[in-house]
Structure formats: structure tokens, C-alpha cells
C-alpha positions in Angstrom: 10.0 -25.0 -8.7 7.1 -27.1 -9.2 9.9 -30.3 -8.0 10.8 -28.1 -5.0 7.3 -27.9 -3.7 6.7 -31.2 -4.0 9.8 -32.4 -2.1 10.2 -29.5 0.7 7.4 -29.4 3.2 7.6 -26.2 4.1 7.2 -24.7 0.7 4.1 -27.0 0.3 2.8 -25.0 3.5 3.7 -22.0 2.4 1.9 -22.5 -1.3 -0.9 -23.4 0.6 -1.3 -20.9 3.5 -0.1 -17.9 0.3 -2.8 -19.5 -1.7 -5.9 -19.7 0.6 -4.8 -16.2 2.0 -5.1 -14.8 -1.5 -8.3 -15.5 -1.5 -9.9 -14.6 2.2 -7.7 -11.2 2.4 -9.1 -9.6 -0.5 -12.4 -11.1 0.0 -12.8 -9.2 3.3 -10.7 -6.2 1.6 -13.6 -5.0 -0.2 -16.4 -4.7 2.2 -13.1 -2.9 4.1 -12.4 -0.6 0.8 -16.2 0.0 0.4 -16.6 1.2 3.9 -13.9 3.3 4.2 -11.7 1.5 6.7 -9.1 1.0 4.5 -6.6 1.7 7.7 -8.4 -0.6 10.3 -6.0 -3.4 9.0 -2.8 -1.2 9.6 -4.0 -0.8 13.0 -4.6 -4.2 13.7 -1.6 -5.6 12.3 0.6 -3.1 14.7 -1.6 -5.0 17.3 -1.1 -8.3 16.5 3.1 -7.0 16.3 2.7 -6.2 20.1 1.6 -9.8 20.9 3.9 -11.8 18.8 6.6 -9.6 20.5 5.2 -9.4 23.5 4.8 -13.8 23.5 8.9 -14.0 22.6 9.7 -11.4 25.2 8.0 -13.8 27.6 9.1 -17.2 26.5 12.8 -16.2 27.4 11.8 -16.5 31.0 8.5 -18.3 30.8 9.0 -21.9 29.9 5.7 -22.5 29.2 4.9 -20.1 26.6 8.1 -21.2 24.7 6.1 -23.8 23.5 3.3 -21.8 22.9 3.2 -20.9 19.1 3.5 -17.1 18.4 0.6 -16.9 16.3 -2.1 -18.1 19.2 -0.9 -14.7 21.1 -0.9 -12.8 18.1 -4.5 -14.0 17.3 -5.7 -13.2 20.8 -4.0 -9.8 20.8 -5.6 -8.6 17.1 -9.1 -9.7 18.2 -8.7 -7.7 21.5 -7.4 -4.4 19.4 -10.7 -5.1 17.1 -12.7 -5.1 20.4 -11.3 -1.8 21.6 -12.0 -0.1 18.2 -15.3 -0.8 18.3 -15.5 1.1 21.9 -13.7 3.6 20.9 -15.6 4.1 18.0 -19.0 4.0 19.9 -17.5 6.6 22.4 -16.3 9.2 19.6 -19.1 8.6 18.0 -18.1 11.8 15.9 -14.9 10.9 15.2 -14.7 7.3 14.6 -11.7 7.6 12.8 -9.8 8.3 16.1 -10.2 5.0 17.2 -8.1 3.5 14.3 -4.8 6.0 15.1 -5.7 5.2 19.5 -4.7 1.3 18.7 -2.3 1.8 16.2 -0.4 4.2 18.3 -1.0 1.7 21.1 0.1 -1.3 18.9 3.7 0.3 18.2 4.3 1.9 21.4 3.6 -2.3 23.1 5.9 -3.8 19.7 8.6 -1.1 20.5 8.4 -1.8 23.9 8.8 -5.5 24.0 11.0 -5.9 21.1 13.8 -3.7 22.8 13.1 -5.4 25.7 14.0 -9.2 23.4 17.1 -7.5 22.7 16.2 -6.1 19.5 15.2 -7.6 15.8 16.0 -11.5 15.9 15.2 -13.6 12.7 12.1 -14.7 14.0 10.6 -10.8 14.2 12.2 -10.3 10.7 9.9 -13.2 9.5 6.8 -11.9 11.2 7.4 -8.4 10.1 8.1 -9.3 6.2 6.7 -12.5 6.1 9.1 -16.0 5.5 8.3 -19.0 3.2 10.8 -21.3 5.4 9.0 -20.2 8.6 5.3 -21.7 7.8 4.9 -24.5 9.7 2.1 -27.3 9.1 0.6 -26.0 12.5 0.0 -22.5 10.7 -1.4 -24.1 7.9 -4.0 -25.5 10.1 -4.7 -21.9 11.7 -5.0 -20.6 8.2 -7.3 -23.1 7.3 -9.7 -23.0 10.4 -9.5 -19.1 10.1 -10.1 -19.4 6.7 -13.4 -21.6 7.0 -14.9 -19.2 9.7 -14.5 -16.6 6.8 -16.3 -17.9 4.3 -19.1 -19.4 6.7 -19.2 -15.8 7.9 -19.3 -14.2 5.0 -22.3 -16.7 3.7 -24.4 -15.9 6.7 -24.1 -12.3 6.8 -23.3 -11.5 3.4 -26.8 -9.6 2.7 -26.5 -7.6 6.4 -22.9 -6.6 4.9 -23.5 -5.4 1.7 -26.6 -3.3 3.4 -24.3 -1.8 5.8 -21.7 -1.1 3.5 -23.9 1.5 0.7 -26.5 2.5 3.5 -26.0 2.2 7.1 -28.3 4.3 8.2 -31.5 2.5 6.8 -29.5 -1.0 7.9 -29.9 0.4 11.6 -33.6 2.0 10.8 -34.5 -1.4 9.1 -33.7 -3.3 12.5 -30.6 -4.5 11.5 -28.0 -5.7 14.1 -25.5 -3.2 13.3 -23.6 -3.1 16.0 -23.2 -7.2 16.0 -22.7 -7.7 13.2 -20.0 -4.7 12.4 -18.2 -6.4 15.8 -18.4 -9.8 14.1 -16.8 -8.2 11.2 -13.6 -6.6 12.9 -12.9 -9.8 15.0 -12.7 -12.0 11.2 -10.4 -9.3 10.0 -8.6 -9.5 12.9 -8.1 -13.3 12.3 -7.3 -13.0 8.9 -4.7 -10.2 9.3 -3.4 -12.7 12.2 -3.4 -15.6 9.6 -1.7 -13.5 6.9 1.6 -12.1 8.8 3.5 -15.5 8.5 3.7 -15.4 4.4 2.9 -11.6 3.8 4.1 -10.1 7.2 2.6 -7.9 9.6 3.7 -4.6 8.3 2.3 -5.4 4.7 -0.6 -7.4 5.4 -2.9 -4.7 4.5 -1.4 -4.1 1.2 -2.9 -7.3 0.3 -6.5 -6.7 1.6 -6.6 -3.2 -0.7 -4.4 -3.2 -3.7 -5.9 -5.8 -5.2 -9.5 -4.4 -4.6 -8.2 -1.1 -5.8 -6.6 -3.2 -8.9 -10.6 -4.7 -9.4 -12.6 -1.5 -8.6 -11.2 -0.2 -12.3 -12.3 -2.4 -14.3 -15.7 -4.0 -12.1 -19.3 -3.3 -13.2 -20.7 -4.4 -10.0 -19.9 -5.4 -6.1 -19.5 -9.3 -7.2 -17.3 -8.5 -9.9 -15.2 -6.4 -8.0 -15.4 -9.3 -5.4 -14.3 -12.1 -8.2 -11.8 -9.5 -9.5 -10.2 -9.0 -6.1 -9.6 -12.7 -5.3 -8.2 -13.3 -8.8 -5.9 -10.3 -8.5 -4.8 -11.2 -5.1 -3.9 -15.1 -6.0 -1.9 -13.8 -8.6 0.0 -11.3 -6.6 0.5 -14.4 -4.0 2.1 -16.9 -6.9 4.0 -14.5 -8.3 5.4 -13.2 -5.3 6.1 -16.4 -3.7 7.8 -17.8 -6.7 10.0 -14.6 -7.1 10.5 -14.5 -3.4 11.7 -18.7 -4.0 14.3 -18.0 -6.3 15.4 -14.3 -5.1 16.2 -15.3 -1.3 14.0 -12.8 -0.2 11.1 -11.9 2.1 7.8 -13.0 0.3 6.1 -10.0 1.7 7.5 -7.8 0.1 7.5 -9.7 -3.6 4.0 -10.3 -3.2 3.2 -6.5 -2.7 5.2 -5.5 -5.3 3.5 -7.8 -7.7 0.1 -6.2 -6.2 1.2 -2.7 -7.1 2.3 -4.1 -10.9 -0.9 -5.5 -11.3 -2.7 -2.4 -10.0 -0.4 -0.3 -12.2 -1.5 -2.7 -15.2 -4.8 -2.2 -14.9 -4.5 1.5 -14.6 -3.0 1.7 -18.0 -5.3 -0.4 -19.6 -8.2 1.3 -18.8 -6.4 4.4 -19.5 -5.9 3.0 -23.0 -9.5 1.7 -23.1 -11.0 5.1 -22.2 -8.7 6.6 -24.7 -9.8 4.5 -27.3 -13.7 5.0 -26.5 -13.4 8.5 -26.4 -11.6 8.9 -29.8 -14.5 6.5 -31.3 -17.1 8.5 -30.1 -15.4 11.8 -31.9 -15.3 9.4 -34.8 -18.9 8.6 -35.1 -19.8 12.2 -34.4 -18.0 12.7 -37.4 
């Protein structure tokens, strides 16, 4: 394997894009878990479907855009959809939730739309939709990496106004906090990320990656960095392992890489099971 990587290009991009996205999707993943917008990332992933559909509807007939990589429309189109949830969830202020289900139902009504009008699933929506270690290209790479970097320099700069707004919103806003900004700033880097993600882990399972592994961590963490550091560990293994199965199976990586997620998660569900288990009978013990 390790022979392989070093020989075929695109597995080198793929290891690369899996490995840096194993790190920024569950990194954003908590502060999306903590805040309850656990499904914001299903809704923009139908999104940024519509635009990658939408961009090889077009390029049949538009020269132009057939040169045009996917990705850049699917970029643009997940950052709109993060735009429009935050207006929607500013006018229902009430029921913020509705926003979520108005783009995803938009999202799969423009992705059924424009992939009937392509003439139905063709290899290269297969590879979006599941994710495809052949497919990553060193020009995704790159995306990955720039999106990547604009993560982590966000993150460092508003990491203080994020925590705050995650446990207690309402005394973030009272305090003078940005909120609005900031929570916009927030859903446009998700965007990217689920944008960077849908070559290796695909569109339709990108948001497996941003909570199963926080779930995984959020059993066994004492604090919010823990469960941070947890996450990204949990999620690069997931990525390795589900990359290196997905190698030697033939298969979509998506899917091996969430699998490996929900192992994990079931893992550490036992464990602490067992842990508890054991606590509880050596308490009885000492009572004893």
C-alpha cells in the first residue's frame, strides 16, 4: 500500500486531501454538535449536489465551463445555501430549524432537476455522491489545502467568540458580541469544508464525518478541548482506515470511511459501557 502511494499520484492526493479533511471536518463538527446543528451539513451538502450537477448539466453545452472544475461551482453554490440559512433563520426567528429542511428541500429538488436533465447518474456524480480515491486531482488538493488554512486561521481568531456562543448565546449577544457575524462566518467555513470533503468522502456522507466522530469523543471527553483532540483523532482514523479498505476493496471511500466511523463510535460505546460497569460494581464493593 505504502509502495502504491508512493508511485500513483492520485492516491498521494487522495491520502492527503482524506488526511487534512480528518482533521478540519471534525474540528468544525463539534462546535456543529454542541450547537445543535447537527443537520446544517446535510443541508448544505444537498446544496453543493445542485451545483456540481447543475456545472455538468452546463458544460455539455457551455464550452467554457467544461473546463471549469466542478468543485469551484460546488463551492460557490454551498456558501450561497449557508447565506440563505442564515435569512431564513433571522426571518423564523421562532423556528430556526425551518431554515435547515427550506435549503435541503431546495438542494434536492435543483440536484434532481439537473441530474435528469445530464441524462441521469454518470461516473462522475457517482464519485461526488460516494466519494472516489482515483478522482482527486492535485487541483483539489490545493482547494483542500487553501480551505483548510482559512479553517484553522478562523478558528484561531474566533475561537473564544465560538465557544461563548456555543454554551450561552444569549449573554454572547448581551455581552456585545457580534453574533450575527460571526455565526455567518461560521456557516460560510462549514460550507467550504463540506465543499472540500465530497471528493474523498462524498456529498451524501460528508456529514457523517463532521458528527460521528464527535459523538465517538463526547463519551469518553472531560472537557470541550478533549472532546476537540478526541474528534480529530477519531476522524483521522476513520479516514486511514477507510481509505485503505476502500484501496484494496474497489469501492467508494465514502462509504468505508463512515463505516469505520460508526465502528469506532460503537467501540467506544462498549468500552465505557464496560468502564461504568466496572466502577459501579467497585463502589458496591467498597460499600461492602
Amino acid at each position: 500500500m505504502i509502495e502504491a502511494i508512493l508511485n500513483y499520484q492520485f492516491l498521494q492526493n487522495a491520502f492527503a486531501s482524506g488526511l487534512i479533511i480528518g482533521l478540519i471536518a471534525p474540528l468544525l463538527g463539534v462546535f456543529i454538535i454542541v450547537r445543535r446543528l447537527s443537520l446544517i451539513a446535510d443541508a448544505l451538502s444537498h446544496v453543493t449536489l445542485a451545483g456540481i450537477a447543475g456545472s455538468l448539466f452546463l458544460s455539455q453545452s457551455v464550452p467554457f465551463l467544461a473546463l471549469l472544475n466542478p468543485l469551484y461551482i460546488g463551492i460557490i453554490a454551498a456558501v450561497s445555501g449557508s447565506v440563505l440559512v442564515e435569512k431564513f433563520r433571522r426571518l423564523y426567528k421562532h423556528y430556526e430549524e425551518l431554515a435547515i429542511a427550506i435549503i435541503m428541500s431546495a438542494g434536492i429538488g435543483f440536484s434532481a432537476i439537473f441530474i435528469s436533465l445530464a441524462n441521469g447518474f454518470s461516473s462522475d456524480i457517482f464519485g461526488y455522491l460516494f466519494g472516489s480515491v482515483s478522482a482527486v486531482s492535485r487541483q483539489d488538493l490545493f482547494i483542500v489545502i487553501v480551505i483548510a488554512i482559512i479553517v484553522v486561521v478562523f478558528l484561531l481568531l474566533f475561537y473564544k467568540e465560538l465557544f461563548l456562543l456555543s454554551f450561552d448565546e444569549e449573554y454572547a449577544k448581551a455581552s456585545g458580541l457580534p453574533a450575527k457575524w460571526v455565526h455567518l462566518l461560521f456557516m460560510i467555513v462549514t460550507a467550504l469544508v463540506i465543499a472540500a470533503s465530497m471528493r474523498i468522502v462524498g456529498i451524501l456522507l460528508v456529514s457523517s464525518l463532521m458528527t460521528l466522530p464527535v459523538a465517538a469523543s463526547m463519551r469518553l471527553a472531560k472537557g470541550f478541548k478533549q472532546a476537540i483532540y478526541l474528534s480529530v483523532l477519531f476522524g483521522e482514523a476513520a479516514v486511514i482506515i477507510g481509505l485503505v479498505s476502500a484501496f484494496y476493496l474497489d469501492i467508494a471511500p465514502g462509504g468505508t470511511i463512515v463505516v469505520t466511523s460508526i465502528i469506532i463510535l460503537l467501540i467506544v460505546l462498549l468500552v465505557k459501557k464496560i468502564w461504568l460497569s466496572a466502577v459501579i460494581k467497585r463502589e458496591r464493593g467498597s460499600l461492602v
